[in-house]
PDB file of N, CA, C and O in Angstrom:
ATOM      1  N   UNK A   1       0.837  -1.193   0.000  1.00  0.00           N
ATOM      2  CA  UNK A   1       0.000   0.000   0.000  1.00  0.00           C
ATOM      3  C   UNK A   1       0.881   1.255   0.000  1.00  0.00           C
ATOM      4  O   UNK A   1       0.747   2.207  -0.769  1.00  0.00           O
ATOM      5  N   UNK A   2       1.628   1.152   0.784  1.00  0.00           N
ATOM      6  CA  UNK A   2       2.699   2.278   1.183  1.00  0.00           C
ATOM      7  C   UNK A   2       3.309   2.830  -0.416  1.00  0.00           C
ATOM      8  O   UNK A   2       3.344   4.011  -0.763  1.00  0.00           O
ATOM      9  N   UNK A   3       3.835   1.453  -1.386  1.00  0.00           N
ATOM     10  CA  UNK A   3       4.494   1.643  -2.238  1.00  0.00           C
ATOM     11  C   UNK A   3       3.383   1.962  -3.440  1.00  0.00           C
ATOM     12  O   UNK A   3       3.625   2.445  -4.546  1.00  0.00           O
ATOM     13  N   UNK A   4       2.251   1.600  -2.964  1.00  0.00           N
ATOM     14  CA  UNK A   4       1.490   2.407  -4.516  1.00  0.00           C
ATOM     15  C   UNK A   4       1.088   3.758  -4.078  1.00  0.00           C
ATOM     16  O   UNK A   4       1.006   4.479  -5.072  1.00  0.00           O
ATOM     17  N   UNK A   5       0.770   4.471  -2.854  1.00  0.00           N
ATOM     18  CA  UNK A   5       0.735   5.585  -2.464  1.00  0.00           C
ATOM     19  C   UNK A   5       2.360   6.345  -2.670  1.00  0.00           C
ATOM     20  O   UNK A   5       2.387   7.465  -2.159  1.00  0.00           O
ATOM     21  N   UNK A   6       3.231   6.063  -3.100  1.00  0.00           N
ATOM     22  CA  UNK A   6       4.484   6.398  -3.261  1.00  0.00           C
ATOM     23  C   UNK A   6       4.233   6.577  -4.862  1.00  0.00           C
ATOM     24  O   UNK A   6       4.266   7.643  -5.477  1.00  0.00           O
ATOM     25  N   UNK A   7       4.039   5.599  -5.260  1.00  0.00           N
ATOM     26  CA  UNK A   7       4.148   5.672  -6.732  1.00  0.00           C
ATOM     27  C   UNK A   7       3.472   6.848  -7.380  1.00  0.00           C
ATOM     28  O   UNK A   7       4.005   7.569  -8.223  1.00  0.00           O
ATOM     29  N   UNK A   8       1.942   7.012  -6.793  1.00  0.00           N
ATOM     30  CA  UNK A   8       1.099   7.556  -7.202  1.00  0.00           C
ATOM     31  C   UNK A   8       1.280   9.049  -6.857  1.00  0.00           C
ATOM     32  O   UNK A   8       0.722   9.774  -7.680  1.00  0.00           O
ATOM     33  N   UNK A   9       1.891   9.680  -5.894  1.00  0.00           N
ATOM     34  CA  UNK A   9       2.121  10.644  -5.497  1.00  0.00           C
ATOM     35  C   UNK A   9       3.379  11.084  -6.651  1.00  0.00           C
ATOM     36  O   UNK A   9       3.300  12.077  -7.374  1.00  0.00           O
ATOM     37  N   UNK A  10       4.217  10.383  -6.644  1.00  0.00           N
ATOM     38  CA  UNK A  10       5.508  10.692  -8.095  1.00  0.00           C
ATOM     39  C   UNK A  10       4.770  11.081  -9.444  1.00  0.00           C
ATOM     40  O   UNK A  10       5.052  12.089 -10.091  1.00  0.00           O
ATOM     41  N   UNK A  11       3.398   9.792  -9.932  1.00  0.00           N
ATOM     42  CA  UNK A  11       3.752  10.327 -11.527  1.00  0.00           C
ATOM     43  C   UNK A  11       2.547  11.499 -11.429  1.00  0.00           C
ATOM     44  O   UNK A  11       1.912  11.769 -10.409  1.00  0.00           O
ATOM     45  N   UNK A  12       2.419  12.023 -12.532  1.00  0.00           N
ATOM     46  CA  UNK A  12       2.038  13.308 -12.714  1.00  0.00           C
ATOM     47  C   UNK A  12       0.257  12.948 -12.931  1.00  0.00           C
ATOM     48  O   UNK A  12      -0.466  13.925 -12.737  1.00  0.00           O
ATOM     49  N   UNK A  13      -0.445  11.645 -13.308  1.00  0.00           N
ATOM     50  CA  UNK A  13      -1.507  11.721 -12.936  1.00  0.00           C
ATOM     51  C   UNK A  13      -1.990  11.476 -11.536  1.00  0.00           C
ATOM     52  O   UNK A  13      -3.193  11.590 -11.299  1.00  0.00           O
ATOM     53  N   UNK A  14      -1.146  11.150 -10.598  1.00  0.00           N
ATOM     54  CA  UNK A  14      -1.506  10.470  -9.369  1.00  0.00           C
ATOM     55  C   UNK A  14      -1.316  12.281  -8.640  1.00  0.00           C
ATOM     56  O   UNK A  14      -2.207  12.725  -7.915  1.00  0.00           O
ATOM     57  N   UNK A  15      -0.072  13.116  -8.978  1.00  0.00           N
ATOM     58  CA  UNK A  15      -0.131  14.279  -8.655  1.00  0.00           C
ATOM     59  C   UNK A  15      -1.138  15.084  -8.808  1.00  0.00           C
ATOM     60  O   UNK A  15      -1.226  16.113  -8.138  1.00  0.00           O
ATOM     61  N   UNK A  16      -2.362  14.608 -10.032  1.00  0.00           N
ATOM     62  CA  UNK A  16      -3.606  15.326 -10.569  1.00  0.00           C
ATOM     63  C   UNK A  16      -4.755  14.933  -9.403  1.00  0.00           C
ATOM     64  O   UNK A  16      -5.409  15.603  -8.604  1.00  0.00           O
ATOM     65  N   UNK A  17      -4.662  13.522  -9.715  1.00  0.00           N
ATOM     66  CA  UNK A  17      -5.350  13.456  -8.704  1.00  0.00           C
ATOM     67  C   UNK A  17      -5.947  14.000  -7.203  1.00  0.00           C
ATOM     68  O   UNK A  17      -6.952  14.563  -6.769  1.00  0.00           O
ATOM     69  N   UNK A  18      -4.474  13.380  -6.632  1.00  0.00           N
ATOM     70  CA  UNK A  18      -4.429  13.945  -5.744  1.00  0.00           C
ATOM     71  C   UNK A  18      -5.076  15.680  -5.316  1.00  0.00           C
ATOM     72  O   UNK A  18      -5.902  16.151  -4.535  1.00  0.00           O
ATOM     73  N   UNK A  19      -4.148  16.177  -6.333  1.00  0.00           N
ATOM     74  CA  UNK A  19      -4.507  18.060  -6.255  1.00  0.00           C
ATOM     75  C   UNK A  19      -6.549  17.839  -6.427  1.00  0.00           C
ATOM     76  O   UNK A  19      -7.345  18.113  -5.530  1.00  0.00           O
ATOM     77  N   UNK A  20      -6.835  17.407  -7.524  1.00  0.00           N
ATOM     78  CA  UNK A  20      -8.779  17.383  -7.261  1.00  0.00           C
ATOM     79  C   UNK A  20      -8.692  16.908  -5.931  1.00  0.00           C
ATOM     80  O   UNK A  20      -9.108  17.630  -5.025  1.00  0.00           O
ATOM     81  N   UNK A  21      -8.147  15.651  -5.653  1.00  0.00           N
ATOM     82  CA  UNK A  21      -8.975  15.546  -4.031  1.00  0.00           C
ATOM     83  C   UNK A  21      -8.692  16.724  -3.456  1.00  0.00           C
ATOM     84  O   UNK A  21      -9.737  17.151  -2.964  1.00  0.00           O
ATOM     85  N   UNK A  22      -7.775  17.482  -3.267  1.00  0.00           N
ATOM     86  CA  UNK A  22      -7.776  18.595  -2.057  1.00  0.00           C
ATOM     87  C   UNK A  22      -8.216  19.623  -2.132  1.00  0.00           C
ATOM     88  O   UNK A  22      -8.409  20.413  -1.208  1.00  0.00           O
ATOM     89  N   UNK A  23      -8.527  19.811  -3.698  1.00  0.00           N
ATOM     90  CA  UNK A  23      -9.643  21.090  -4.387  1.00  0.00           C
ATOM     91  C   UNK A  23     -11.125  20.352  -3.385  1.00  0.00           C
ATOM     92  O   UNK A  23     -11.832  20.733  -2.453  1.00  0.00           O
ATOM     93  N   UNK A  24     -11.042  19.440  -4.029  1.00  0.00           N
ATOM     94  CA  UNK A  24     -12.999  18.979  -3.662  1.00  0.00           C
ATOM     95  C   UNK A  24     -13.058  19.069  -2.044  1.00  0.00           C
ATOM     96  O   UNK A  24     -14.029  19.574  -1.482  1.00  0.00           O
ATOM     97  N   UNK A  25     -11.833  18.487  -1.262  1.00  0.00           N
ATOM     98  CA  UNK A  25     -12.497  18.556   0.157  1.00  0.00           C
ATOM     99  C   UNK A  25     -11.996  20.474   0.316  1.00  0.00           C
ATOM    100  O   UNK A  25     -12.343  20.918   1.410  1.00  0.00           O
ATOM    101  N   UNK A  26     -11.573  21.099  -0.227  1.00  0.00           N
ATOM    102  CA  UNK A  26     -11.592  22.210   0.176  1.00  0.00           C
ATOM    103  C   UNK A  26     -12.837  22.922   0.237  1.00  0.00           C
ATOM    104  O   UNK A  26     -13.384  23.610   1.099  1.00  0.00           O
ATOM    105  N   UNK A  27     -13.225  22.433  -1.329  1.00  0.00           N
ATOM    106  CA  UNK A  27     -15.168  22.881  -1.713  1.00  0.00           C
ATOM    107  C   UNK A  27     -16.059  22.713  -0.550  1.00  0.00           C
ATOM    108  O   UNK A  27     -16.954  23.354   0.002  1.00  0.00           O
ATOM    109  N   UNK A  28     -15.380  21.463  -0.388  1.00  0.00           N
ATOM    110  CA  UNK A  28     -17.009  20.645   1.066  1.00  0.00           C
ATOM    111  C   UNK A  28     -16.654  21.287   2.314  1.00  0.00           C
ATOM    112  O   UNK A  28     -17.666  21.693   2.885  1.00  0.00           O
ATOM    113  N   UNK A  29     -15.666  21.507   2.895  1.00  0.00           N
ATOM    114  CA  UNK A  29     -15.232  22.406   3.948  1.00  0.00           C
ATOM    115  C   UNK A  29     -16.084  23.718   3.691  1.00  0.00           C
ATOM    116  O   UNK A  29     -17.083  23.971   4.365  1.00  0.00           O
ATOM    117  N   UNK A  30     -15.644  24.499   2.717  1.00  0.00           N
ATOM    118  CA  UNK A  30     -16.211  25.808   2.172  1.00  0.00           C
ATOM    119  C   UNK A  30     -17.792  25.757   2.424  1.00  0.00           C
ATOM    120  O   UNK A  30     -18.322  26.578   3.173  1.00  0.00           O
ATOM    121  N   UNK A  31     -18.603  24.652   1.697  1.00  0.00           N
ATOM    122  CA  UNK A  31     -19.932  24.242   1.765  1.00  0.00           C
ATOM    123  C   UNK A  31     -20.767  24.056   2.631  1.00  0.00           C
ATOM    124  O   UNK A  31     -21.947  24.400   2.680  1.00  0.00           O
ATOM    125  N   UNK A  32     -19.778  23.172   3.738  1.00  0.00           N
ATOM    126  CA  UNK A  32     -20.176  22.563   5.089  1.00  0.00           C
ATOM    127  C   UNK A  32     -20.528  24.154   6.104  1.00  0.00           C
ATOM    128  O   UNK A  32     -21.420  24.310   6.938  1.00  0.00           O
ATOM    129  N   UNK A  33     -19.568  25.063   5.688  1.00  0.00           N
ATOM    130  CA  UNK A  33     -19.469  26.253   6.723  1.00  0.00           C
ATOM    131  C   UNK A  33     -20.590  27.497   5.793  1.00  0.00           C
ATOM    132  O   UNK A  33     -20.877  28.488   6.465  1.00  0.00           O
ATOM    133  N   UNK A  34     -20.886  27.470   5.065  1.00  0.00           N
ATOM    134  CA  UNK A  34     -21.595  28.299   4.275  1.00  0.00           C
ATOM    135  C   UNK A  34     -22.912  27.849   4.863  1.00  0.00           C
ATOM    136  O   UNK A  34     -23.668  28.593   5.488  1.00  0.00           O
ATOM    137  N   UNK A  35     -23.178  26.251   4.549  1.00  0.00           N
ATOM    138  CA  UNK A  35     -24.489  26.050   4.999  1.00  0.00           C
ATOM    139  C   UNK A  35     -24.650  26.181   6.279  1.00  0.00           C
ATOM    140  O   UNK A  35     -25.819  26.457   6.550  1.00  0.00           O
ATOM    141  N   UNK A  36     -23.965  26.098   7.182  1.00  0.00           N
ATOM    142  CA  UNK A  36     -23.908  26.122   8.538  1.00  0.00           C
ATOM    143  C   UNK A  36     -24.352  27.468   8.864  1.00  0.00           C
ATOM    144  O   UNK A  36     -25.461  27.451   9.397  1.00  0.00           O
ATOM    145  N   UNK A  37     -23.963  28.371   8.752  1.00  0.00           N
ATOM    146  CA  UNK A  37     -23.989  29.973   8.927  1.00  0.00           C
ATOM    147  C   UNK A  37     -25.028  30.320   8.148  1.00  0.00           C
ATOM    148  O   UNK A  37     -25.487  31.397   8.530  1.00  0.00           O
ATOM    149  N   UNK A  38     -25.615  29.863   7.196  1.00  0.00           N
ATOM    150  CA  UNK A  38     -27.005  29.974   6.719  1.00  0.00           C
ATOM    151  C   UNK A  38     -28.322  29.236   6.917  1.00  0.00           C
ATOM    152  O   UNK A  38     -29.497  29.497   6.657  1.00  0.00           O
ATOM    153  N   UNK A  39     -27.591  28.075   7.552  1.00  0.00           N
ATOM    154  CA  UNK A  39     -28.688  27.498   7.952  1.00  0.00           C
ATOM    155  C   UNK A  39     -29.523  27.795   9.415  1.00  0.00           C
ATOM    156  O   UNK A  39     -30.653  27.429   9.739  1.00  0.00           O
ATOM    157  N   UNK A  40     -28.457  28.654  10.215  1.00  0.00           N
ATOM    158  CA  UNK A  40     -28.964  28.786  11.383  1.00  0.00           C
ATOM    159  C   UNK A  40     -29.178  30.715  11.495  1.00  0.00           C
ATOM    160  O   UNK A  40     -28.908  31.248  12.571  1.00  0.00           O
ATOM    161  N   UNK A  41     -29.595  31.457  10.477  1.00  0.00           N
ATOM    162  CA  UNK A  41     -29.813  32.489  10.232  1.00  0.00           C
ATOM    163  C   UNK A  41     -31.510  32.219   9.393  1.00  0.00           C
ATOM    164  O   UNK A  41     -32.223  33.221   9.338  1.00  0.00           O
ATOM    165  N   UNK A  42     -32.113  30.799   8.741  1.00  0.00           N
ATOM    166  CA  UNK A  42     -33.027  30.504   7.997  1.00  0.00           C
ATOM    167  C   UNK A  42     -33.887  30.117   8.904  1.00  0.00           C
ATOM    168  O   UNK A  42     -35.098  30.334   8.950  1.00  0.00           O
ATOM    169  N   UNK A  43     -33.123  29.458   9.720  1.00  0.00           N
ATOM    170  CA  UNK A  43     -34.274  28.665  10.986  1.00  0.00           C
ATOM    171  C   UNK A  43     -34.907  29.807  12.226  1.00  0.00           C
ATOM    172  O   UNK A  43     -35.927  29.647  12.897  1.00  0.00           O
ATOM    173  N   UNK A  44     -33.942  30.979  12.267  1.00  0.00           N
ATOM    174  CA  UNK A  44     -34.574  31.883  12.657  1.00  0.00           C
ATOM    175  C   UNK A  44     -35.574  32.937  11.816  1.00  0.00           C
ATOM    176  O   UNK A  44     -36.711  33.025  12.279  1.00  0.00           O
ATOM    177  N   UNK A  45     -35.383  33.450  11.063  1.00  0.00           N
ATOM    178  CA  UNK A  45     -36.511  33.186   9.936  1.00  0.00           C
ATOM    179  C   UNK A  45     -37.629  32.767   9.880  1.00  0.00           C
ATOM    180  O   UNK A  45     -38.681  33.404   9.822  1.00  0.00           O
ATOM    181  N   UNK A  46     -37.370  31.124   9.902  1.00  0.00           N
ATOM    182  CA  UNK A  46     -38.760  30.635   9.936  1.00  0.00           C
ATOM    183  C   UNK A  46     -39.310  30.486  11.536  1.00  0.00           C
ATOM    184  O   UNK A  46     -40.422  30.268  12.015  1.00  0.00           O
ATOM    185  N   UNK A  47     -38.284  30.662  11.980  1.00  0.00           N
ATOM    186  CA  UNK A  47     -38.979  30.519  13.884  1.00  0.00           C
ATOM    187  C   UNK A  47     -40.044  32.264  13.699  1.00  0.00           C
ATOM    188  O   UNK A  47     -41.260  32.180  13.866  1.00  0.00           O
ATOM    189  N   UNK A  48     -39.514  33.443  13.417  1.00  0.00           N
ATOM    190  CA  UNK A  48     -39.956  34.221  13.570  1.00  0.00           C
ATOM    191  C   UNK A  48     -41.374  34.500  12.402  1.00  0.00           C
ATOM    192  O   UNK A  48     -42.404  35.146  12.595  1.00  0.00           O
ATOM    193  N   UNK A  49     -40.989  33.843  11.357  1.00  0.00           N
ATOM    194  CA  UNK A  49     -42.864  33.945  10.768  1.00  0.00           C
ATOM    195  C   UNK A  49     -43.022  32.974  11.096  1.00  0.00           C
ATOM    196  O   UNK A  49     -43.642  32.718  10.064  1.00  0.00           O
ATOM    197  N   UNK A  50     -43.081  31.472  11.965  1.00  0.00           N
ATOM    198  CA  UNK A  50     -44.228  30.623  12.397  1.00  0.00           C
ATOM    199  C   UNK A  50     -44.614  31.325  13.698  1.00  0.00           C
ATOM    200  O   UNK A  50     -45.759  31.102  14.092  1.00  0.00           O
ATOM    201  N   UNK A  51     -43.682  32.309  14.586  1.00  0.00           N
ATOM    202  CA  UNK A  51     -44.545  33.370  15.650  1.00  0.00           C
ATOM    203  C   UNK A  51     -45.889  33.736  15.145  1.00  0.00           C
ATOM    204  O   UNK A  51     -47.085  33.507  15.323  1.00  0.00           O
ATOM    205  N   UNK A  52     -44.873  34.585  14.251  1.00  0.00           N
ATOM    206  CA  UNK A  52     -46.315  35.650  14.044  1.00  0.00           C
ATOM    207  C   UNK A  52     -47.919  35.264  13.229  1.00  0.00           C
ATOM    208  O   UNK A  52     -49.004  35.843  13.169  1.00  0.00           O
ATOM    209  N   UNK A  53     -47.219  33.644  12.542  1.00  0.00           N
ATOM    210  CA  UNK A  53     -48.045  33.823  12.054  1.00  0.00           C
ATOM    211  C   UNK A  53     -49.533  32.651  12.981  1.00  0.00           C
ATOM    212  O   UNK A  53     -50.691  32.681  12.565  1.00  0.00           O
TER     213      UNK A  53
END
């Protein structure tokens, strides 16, 4: 395992790779905290028109 994670890190598609994986979990990090901070700004929102209404 060690030696195909070696390998793969050397040639230049395993280097591609790699770089998308750390783009994509950068996205979902980004995503995870976007929805987070919007999701709990929506729920107040709807807490305040199911008050009133």
């Amino acid at each position: 395992m060690r030696d195909f994670l070696f390998n793969l890190a050397r040639s230049r598609e395993g280097a591609t790779a790699i770089e998308y994986g750390l783009i994509a979990a950068l996205i979902a990090v980004a995503a995870i905290t976007a929805f987070q901070a919007v999701g709990s700004g929506l729920s107040s929102v709807f807490h305040t028109i199911g008050t009133k209404l």
